[in-house]
C-alpha positions, -999 to 999 in steps of 0.1 A, spaced: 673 -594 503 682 -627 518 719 -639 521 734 -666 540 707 -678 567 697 -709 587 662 -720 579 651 -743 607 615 -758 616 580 -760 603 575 -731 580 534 -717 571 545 -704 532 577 -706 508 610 -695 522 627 -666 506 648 -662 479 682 -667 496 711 -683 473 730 -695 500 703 -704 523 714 -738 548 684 -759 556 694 -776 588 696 -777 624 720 -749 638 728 -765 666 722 -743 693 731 -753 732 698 -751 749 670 -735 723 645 -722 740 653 -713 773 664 -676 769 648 -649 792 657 -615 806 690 -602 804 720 -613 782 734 -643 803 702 -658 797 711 -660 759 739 -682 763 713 -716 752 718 -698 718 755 -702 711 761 -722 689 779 -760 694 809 -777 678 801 -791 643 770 -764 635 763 -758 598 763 -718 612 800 -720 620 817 -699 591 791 -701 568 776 -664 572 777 -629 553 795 -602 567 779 -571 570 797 -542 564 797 -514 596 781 -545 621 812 -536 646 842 -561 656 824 -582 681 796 -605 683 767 -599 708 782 -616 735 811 -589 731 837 -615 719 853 -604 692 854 -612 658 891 -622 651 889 -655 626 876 -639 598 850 -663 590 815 -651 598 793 -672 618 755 -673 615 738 -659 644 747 -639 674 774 -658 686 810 -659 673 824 -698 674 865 -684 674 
């Protein structure tokens, strides 16, 4: 099942069945310049004015912070790994 996801770039075959699926850019920092190690992750966050910024599904049992360990305190879900509070 597919619920509440960003679909960005060239894609090969159909996307899936997602009724709230957003087709745009999610704004990310600095895409594509991740690497070893969690610090290195931080070109993923997303920026001011993303489609991704309360517009996600929350999942039961996922924990109280995001995987930067900043909680998750607004009650709006983001898209992503990163928590825009």
């Amino acid at each position: 099942m597919f619920r509440g996801n960003c679909y960005f770039g060239p894609w090969k075959n159909a996307l899936p069945e997602d009724p709230q699926a957003i087709l745009a850019d999610p704004m990310f920092e600095a895409p594509g310049t991740g690497g070893l190690g969690i610090e290195t992750l931080k070109g993923y966050i997303l920026r001011k004015g993303s489609p991704c910024i309360d517009a996600g599904v929350k999942v039961p049992g996922a924990g109280e912070r995001d995987y930067f360990g900043n909680p998750l305190k607004d009650g709006k879900t983001d898209i992503g790994a990163f928590e825009a509070n």
